[in-house]
DRENDO-663584 format. One record per atom (N, C-alpha, C, O): x, y, z. Coordinates in steps of 0.02 Angstrom, whole numbers, padded with zeros to 5 digits, always signed. Layout:
BEGIN
{px: X	py: Y	pz: Z} .
...
END
This chain:
BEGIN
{px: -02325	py: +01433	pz: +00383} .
{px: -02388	py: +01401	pz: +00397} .
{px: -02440	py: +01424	pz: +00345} .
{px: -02474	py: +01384	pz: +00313} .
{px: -02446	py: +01506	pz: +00337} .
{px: -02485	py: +01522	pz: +00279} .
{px: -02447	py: +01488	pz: +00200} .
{px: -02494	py: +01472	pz: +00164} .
{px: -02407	py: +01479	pz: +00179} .
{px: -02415	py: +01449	pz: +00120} .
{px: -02415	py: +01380	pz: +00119} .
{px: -02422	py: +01352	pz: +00065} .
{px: -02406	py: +01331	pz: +00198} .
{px: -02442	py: +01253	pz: +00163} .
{px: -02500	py: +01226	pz: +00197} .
{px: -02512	py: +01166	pz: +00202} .
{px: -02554	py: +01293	pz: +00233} .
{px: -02581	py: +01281	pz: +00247} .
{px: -02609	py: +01242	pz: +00303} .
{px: -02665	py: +01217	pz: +00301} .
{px: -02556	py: +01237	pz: +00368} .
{px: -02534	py: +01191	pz: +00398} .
{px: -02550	py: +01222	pz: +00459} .
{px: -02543	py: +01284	pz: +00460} .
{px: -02578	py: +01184	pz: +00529} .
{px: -02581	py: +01213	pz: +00592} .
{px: -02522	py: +01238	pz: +00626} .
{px: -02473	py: +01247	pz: +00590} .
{px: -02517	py: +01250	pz: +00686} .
{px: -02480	py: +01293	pz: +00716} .
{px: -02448	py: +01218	pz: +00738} .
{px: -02387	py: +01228	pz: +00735} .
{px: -02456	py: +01156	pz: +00756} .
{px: -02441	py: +01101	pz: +00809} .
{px: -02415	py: +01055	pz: +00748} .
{px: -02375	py: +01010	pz: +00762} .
{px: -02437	py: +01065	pz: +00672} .
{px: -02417	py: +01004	pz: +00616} .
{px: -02361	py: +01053	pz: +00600} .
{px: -02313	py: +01015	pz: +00595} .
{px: -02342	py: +01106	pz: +00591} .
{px: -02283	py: +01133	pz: +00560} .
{px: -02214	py: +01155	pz: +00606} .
{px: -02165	py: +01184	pz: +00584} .
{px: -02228	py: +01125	pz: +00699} .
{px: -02174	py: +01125	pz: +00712} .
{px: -02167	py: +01053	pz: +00722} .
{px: -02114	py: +01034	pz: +00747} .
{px: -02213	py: +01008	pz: +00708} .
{px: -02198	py: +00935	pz: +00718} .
{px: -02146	py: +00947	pz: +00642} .
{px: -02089	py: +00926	pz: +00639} .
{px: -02170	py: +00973	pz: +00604} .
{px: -02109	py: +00960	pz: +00541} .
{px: -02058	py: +01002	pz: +00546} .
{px: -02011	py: +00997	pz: +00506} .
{px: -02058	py: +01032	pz: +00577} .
{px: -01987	py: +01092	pz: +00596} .
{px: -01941	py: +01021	pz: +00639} .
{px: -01880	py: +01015	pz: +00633} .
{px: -01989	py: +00969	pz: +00685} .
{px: -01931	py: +00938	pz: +00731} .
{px: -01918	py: +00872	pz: +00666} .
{px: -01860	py: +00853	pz: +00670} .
{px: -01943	py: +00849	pz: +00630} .
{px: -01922	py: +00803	pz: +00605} .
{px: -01900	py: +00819	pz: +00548} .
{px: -01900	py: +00770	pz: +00511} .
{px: -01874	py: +00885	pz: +00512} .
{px: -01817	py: +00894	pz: +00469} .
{px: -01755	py: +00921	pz: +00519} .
{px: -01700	py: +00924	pz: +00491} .
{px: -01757	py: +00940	pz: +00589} .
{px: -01692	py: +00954	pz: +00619} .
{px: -01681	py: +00885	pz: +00650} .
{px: -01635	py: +00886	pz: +00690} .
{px: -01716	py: +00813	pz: +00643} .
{px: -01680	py: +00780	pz: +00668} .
{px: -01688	py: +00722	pz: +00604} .
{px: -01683	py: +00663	pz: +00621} .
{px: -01697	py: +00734	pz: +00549} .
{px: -01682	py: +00701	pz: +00493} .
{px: -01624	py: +00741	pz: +00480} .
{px: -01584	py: +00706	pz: +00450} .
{px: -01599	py: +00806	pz: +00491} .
{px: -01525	py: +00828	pz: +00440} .
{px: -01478	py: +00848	pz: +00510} .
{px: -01436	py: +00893	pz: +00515} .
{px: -01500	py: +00800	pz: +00561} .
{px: -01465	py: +00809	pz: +00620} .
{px: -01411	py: +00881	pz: +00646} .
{px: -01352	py: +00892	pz: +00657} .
{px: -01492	py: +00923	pz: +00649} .
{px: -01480	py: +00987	pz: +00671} .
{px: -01508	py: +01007	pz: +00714} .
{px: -01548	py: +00970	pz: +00741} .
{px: -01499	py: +01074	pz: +00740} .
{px: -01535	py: +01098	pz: +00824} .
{px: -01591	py: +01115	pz: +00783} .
{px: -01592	py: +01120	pz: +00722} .
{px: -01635	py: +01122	pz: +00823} .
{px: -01726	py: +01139	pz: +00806} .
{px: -01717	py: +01219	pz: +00767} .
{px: -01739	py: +01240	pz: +00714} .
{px: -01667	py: +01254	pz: +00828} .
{px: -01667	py: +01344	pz: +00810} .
{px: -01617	py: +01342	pz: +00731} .
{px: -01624	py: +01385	pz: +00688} .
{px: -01579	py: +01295	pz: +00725} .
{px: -01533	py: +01302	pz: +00673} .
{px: -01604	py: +01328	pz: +00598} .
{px: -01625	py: +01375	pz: +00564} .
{px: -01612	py: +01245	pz: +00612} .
{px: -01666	py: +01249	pz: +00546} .
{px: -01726	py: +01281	pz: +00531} .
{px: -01751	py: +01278	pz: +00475} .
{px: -01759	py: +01323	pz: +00598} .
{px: -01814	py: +01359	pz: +00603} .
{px: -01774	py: +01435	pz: +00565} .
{px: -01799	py: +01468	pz: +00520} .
{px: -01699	py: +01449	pz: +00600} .
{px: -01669	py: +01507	pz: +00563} .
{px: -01678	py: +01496	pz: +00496} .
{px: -01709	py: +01543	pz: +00471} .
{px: -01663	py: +01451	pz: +00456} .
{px: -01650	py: +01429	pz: +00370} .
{px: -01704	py: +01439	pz: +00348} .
{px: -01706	py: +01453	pz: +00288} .
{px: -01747	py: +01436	pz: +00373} .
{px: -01814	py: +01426	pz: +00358} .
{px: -01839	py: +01507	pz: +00338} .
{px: -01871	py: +01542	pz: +00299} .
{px: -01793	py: +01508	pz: +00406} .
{px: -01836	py: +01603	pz: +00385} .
{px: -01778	py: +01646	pz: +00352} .
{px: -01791	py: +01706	pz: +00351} .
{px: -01734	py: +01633	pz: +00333} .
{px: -01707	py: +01650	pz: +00295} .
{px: -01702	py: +01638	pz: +00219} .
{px: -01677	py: +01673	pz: +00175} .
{px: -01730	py: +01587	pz: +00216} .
{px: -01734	py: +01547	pz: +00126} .
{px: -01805	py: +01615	pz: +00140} .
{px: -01794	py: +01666	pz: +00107} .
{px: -01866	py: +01618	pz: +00182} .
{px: -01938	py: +01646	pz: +00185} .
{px: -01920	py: +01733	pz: +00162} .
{px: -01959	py: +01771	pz: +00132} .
{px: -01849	py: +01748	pz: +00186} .
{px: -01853	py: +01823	pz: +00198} .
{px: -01812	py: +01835	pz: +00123} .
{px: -01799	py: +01893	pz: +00106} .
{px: -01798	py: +01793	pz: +00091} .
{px: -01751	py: +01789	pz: +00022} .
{px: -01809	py: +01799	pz: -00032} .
{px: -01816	py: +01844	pz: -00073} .
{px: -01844	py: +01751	pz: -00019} .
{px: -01907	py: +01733	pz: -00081} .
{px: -01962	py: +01794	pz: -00087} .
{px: -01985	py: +01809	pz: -00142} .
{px: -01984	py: +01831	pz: -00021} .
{px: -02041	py: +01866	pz: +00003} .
{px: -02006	py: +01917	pz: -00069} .
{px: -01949	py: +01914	pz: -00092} .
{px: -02056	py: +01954	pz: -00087} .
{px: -02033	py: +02034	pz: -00138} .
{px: -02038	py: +02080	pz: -00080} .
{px: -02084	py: +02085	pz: -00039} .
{px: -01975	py: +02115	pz: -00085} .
{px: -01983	py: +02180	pz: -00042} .
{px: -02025	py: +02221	pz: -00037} .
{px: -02063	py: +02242	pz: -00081} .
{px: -02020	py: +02241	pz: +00037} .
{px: -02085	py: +02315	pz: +00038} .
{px: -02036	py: +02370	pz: +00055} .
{px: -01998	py: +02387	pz: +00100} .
{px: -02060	py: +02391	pz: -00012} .
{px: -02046	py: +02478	pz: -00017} .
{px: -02081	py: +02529	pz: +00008} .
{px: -02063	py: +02586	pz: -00002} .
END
């Protein structure tokens, strides 16, 4: 939400319409999500 700037109610309306555009469970693609998030972030040391 902090990097597109997006409310709390517009960014799970788009969480449901990419899990039912790539006809997946809601939790599938919310996981990917935070996993592509926890890949990209630079570690804290």
């Amino acid at each position: 939400m902090k990097r597109t700037s997006v409310d709390e109610v517009e960014a799970f309306r788009r969480l449901q319409k990419l899990a039912t555009d790539k006809r997946a469970k809601l939790i599938e693609v919310a996981r990917m999500i935070l996993a592509v998030e926890e890949v990209s972030l630079p570690s804290e040391q």
